[in-house]
C-alpha positions in Angstrom: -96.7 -173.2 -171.7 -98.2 -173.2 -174.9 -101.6 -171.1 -173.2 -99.2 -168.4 -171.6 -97.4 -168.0 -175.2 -100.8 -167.3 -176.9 -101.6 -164.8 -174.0 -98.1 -163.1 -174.3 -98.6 -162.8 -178.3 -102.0 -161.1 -177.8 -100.5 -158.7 -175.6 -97.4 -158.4 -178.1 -99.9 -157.6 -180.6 -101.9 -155.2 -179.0 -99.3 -152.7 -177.8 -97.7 -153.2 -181.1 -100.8 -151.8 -182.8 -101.3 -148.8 -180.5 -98.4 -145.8 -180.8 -96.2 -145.6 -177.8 -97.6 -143.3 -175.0 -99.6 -140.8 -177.1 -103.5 -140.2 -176.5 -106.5 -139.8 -179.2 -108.5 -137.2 -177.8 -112.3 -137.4 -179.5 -114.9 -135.2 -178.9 -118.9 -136.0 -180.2 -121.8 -133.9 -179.5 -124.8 -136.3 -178.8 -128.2 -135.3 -179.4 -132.0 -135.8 -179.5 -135.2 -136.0 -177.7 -137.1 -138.2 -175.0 -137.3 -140.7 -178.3 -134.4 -140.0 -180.5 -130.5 -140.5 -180.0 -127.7 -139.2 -182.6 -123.4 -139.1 -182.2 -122.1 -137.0 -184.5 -118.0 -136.5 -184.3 -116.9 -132.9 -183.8 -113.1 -133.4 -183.4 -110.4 -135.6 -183.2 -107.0 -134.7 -181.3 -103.8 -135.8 -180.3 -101.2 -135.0 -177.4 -98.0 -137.2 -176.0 -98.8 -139.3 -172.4 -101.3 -142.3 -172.0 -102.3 -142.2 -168.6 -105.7 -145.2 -169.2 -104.8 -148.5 -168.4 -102.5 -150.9 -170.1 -103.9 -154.3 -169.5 -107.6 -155.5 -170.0 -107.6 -153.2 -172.9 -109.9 -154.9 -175.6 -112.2 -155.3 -172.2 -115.1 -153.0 -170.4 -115.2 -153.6 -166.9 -118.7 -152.5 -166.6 -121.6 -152.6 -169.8 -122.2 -148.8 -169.0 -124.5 -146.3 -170.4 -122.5 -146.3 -173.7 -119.3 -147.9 -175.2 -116.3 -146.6 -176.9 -113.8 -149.0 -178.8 -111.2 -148.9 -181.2 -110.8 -151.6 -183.5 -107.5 -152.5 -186.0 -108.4 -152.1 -189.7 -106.4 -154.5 -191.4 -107.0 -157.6 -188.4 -110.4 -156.7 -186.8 -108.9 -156.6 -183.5 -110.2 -154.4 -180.5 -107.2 -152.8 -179.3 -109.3 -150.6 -177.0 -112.4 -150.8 -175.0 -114.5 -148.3 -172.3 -118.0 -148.3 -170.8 -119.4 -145.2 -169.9 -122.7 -142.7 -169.0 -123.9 -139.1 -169.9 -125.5 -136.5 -168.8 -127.3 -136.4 -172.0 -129.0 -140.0 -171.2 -129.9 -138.7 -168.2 -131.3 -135.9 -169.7 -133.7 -137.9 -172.2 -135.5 -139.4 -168.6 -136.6 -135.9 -168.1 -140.1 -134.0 -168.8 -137.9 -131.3 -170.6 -136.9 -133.8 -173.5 -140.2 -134.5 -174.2 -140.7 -131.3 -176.1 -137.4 -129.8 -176.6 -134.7 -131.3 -178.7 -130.7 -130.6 -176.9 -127.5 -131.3 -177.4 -124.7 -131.9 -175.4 -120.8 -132.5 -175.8 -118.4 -135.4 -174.9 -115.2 -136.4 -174.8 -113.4 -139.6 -174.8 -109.3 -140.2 -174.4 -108.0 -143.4 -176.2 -104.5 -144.9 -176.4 -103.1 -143.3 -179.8 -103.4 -146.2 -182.8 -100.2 -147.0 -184.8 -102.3 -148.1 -188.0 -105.5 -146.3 -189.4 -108.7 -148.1 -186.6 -111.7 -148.0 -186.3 -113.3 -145.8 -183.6 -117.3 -146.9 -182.8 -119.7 -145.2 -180.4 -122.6 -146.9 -179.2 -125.1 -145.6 -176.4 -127.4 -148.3 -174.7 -131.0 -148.3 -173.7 -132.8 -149.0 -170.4 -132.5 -152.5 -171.4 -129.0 -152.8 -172.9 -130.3 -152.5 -176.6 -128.2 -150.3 -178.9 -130.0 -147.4 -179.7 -127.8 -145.4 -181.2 -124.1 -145.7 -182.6 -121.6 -144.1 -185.0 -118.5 -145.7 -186.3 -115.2 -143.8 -188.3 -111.8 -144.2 -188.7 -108.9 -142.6 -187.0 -106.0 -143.0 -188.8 -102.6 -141.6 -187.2 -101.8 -140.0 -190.5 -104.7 -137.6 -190.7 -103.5 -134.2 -190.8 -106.7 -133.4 -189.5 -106.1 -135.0 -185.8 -105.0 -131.6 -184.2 -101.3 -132.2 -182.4 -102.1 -130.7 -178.8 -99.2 -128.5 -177.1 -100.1 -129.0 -173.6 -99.4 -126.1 -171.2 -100.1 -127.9 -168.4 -102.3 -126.0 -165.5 -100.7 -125.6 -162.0 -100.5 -129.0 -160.4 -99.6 -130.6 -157.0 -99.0 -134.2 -156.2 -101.3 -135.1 -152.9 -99.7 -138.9 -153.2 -98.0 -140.7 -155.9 -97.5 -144.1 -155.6 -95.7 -144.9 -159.2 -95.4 -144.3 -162.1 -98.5 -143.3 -164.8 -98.3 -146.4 -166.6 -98.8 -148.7 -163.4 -101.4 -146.4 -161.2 -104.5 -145.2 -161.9 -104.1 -141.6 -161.7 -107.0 -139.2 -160.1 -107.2 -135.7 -161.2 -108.6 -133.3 -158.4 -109.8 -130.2 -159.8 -110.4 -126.4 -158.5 -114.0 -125.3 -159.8 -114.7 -121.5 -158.4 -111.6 -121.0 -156.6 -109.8 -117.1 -157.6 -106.0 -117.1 -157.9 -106.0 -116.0 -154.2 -107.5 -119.2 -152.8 -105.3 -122.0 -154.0 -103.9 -122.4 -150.8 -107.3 -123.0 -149.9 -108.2 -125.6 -153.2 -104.9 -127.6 -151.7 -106.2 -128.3 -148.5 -109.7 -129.2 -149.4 -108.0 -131.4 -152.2 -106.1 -133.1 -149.9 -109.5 -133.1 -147.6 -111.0 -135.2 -150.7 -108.2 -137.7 -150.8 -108.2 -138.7 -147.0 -111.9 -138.8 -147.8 -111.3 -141.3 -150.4 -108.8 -143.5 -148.8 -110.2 -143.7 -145.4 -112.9 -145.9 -147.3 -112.2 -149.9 -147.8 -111.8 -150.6 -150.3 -110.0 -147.5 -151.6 -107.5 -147.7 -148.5 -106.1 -151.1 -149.1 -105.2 -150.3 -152.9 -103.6 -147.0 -151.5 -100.3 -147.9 -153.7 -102.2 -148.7 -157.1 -103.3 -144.6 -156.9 -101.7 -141.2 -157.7 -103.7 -138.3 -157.0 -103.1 -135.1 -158.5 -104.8 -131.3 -157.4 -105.3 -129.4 -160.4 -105.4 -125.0 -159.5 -107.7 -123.9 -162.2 -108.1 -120.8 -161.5 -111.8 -118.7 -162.1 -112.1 -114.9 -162.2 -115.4 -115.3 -159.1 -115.2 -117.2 -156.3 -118.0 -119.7 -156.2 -120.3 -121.5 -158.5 -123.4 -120.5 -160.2 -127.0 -120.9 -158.7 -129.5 -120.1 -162.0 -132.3 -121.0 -159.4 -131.0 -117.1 -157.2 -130.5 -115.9 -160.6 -126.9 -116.2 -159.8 -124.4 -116.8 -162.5 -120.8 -116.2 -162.3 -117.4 -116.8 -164.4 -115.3 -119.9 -163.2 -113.0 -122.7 -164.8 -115.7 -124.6 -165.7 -118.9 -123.1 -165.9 -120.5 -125.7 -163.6 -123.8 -124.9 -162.0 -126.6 -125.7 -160.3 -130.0 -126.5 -161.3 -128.9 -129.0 -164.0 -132.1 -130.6 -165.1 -134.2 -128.1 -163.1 -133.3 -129.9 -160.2 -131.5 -127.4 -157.1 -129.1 -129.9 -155.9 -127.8 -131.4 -159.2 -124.6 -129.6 -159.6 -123.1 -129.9 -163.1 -120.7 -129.2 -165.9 -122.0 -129.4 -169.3 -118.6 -128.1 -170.7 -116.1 -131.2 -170.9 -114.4 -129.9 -174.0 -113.2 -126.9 -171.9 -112.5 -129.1 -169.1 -110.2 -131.3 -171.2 -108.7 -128.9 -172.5 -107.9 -127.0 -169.4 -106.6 -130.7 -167.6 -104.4 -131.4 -170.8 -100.8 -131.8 -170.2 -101.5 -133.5 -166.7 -101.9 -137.1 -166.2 -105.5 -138.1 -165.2 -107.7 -141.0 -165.9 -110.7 -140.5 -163.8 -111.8 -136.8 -162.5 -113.1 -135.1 -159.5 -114.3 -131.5 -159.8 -114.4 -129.4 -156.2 -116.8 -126.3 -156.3 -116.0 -123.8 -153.6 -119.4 -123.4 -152.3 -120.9 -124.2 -149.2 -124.0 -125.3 -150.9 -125.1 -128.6 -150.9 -125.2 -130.6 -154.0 -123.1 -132.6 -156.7 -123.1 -135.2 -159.4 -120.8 -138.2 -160.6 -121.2 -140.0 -163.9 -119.6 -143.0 -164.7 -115.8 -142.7 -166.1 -117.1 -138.7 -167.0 -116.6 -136.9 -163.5 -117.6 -136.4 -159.9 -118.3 -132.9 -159.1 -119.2 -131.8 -155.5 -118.9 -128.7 -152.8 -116.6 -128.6 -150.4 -117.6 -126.2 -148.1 -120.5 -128.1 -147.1 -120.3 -130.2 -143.8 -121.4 -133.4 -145.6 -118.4 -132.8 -148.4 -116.3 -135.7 -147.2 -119.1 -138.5 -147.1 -120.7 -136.9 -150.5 -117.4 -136.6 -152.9 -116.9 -140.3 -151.6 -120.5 -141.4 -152.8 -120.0 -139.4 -155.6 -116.9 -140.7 -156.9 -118.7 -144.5 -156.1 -121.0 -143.1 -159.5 -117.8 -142.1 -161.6 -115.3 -144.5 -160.6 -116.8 -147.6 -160.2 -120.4 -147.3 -161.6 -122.2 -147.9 -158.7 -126.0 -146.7 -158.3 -127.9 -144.9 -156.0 -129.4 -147.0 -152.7 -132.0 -144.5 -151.9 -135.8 -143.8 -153.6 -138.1 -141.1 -153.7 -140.3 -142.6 -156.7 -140.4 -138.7 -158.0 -138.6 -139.6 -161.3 -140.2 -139.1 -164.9 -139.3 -142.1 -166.4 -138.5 -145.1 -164.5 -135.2 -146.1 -164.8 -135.1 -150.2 -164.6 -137.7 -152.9 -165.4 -138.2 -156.5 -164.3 -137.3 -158.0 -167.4 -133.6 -156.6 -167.6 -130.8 -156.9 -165.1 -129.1 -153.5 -164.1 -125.6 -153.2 -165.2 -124.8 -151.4 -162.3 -123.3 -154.2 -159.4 -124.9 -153.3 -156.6 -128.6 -153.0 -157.2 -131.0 -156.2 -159.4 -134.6 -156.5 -160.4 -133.5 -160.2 -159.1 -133.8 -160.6 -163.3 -130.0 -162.7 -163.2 -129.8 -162.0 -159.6 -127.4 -164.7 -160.0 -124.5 -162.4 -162.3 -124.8 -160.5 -158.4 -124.6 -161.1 -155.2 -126.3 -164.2 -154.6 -123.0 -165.8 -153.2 -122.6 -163.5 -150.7 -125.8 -164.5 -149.4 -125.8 -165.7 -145.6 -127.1 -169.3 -145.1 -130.9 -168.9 -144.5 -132.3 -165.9 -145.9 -135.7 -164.8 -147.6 -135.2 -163.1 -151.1 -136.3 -160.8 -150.8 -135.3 -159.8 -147.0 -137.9 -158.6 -145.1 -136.5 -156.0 -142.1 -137.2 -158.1 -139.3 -135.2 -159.3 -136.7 -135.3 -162.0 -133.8 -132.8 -164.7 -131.6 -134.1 -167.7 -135.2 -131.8 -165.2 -137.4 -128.9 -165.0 -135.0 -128.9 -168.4 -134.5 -128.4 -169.4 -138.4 -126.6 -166.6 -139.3 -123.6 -166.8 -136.8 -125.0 -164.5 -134.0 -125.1 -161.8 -136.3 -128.1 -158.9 -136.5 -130.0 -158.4 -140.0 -128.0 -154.8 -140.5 -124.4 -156.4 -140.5 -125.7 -158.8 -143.1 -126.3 -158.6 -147.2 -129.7 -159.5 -147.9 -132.0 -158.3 -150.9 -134.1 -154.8 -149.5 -136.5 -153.5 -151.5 -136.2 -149.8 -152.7 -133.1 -148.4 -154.8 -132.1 -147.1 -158.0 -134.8 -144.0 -157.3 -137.5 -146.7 -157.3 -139.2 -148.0 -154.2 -140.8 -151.3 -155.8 -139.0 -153.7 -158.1 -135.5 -152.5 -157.4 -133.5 -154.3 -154.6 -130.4 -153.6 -152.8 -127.6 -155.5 -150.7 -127.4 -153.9 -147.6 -129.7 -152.0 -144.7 -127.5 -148.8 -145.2 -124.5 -147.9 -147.4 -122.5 -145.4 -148.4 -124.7 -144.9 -151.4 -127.1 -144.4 -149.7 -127.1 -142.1 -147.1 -124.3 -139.6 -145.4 -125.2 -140.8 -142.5 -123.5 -144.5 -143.6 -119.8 -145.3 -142.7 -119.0 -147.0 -145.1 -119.4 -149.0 -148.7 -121.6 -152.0 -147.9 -119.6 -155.6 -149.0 -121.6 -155.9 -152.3 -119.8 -152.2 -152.9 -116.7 -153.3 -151.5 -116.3 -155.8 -153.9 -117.4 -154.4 -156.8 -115.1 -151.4 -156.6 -111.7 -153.7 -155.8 -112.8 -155.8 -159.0 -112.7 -152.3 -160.7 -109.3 -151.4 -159.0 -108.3 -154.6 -160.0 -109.1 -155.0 -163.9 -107.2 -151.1 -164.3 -104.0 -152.1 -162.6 -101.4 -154.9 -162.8 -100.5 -156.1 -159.4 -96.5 -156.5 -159.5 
């Protein structure tokens, strides 16, 4: 009794400290080279409507690229606390940022503070050090926190299951689609959904969801291609080409994107180009962005939102990157890949009885016969090649949804690590 009555005074406390269903809005430009890191705050804003979690609140559920918290002045507590990745990070991993210096904007939303708190920034290494990090205050007061009106865009409901403050709600956005083709945004919105849904273990938490199709409207129909020389005028000025790369579909304007989602509820994004083209991109609690008139646009927004929604990595190599990405003496935050550093803190316990780490692809009637008749590809084991790395970098499963299109599904390891994701947003009644 006396346990639960602590635990109900913390939560007391922590919704006492944060105002009543309003959102901070914060937007930083980060900055640097290949070698350097800087946050610097451009603005701070406020609208009415929280639609982020209420419980877990002073928790991450993932270590991230970066963190974001916000901390009570007068008793040091964390009333608020989100993981995340950027673009820019991604960007200092690339030959560019070796001799050009960039900058690129974020935003973060944040449940409103009743009492001046402390907001802190920190963006992590390749080996979870702190390597850069800005801390200020928000104070509720501040007649310099702009009071958003929000003119909300046109919206549709594809399913809602509750209310805000008990679902996590998914905003599906038009990217290139004319005034003339929302019809046409609906149905592939509602495409992306199904998509969605039809994967365990998205289906099975069906009623902890509400997803939402956003119309933006853009003046060409399409996205831009700077590789054809092709540029054209849409919502969100996503394109192609990001990084130099053809496939890496991007937006590197998220004020504007806020701005044009504000007034609807949304806690985690995904962005639909009308191209045909293939390509995308999904960072962690930033967005997914993909094309969806491409015949792999089901099984890619799915892999995509995997990245943004529950941090998972990428399965598949091709040892072409700059920089590598992880290193043998650091485990990957990311829950479905290891450099078997704390192989442990993964999934070792999903392990079947006799095993090699790591698995070798064989197969033969000894490894049926201790592993319950089954064959090595319906098993988690510990493959080599993942996280864009061939060596040094092991996965759980033959084949997975992040890993090829061709996959049917999230692997277990995936599975799990998205319900406990699912899970830690939502308060099962």
């Amino acid at each position: 009794m006396k346990n639960t009555l602590l635990a109900f005074l913390a939560i007391f406390m922590s919704i006492t400290a944060l105002a009543q269903d309003q959102t901070l809005r914060v937007d930083y430009i980060f900055s640097g080279t290949d070698k350097s890191q800087e946050i610097s705050l451009d603005e701070m804003s406020r609208f009415d409507g929280w639609a982020g979690r209420r419980v877990n609140l002073d928790e991450a559920p993932l270590r991230g690229n970066g963190q974001i918290s916000l901390t009570d002045v007068s008793t040091g507590k964390v009333l608020y606390r989100q993981s995340f990745s950027t673009l820019f990070q991604e960007w200092q991993t690339t030959e560019e940022a070796t001799r050009v210096r960039k900058s690129f904007e974020n935003t973060f939303l944040l449940p409103m503070p009743s009492e001046p708190a402390v907001v802190k920034v920190e963006l992590y290494d390749f080996r979870g050090g702190v390597c850069a990090s800005l801390s200020h205050v928000a104070d509720p007061k501040d007649i310099l926190i702009r009071r958003l009106d929000p003119k909300p865009a046109a919206h549709r409901y594809l399913l809602k299951s509750g209310d805000v403050d008990k679902c996590i709600d998914v905003a599906i956005v038009a990217e290139g689609y004319t005034a003339d083709e929302a019809d046409k945004f609906y149905a592939d919105a509602q495409t992306a959904m199904e998509a969605i849904l039809a994967h365990e273990p998205f289906g099975q938490y069906k009623d902890r969801f509400n997803f939402v199709a956003v119309a933006l409207e853009s003046e060409d129909t399409g996205v831009s291609v700077p590789g054809e020389g092709l540029w054209k005028n849409t919502a969100l000025g996503s394109h192609f080409n990001t990084f130099y790369m053809d496939r890496y579909l991007t937006t590197l304007r998220l004020r504007n994107m806020h701005d044009r989602l504000c007034g609807v509820p949304y806690e985690h994004i995904v962005i639909l180009a009308n191209t045909d083209t293939y390509g995308g991109g999904g960072i962690f609690n930033s967005y997914t962005l993909t094309t969806a008139g491409h015949q792999a646009f089901k099984p890619v927004v799915v892999h995509e939102f995997g990245h943004s929604f529950a941090g998972l990595a990428d399965e598949y190599y091709y040892d072409d990157q700059y920089v590598e990405y992880y290193y043998p003496d650091c485990e990957p935050w990311e829950q479905n890949i290891t450099t078997l550093y704390d192989f442990a803190s993964k999934w070792n316990d999903m392990l079947p009885k006799v095993i090699g780490i790591p698995t070798a692809p064989v197969e033969g009637n000894i490894w049926k016969m201790f592993n319950e008749g089954k064959s090595m590809d319906e098993m988690v084991g510990v493959y080599e090649g993942a996280g864009y790395q061939s060596k040094g970098v092991y996965r759980p499963f033959p084949d997975c949804r992040m890993k090829t299109n061709a996959a049917e599904a999230f692997c277990p390891v995936c599975q799990r690590a998205i319900s406990r994701i699912i899970e830690f947003y939502t308060v099962e009644e």
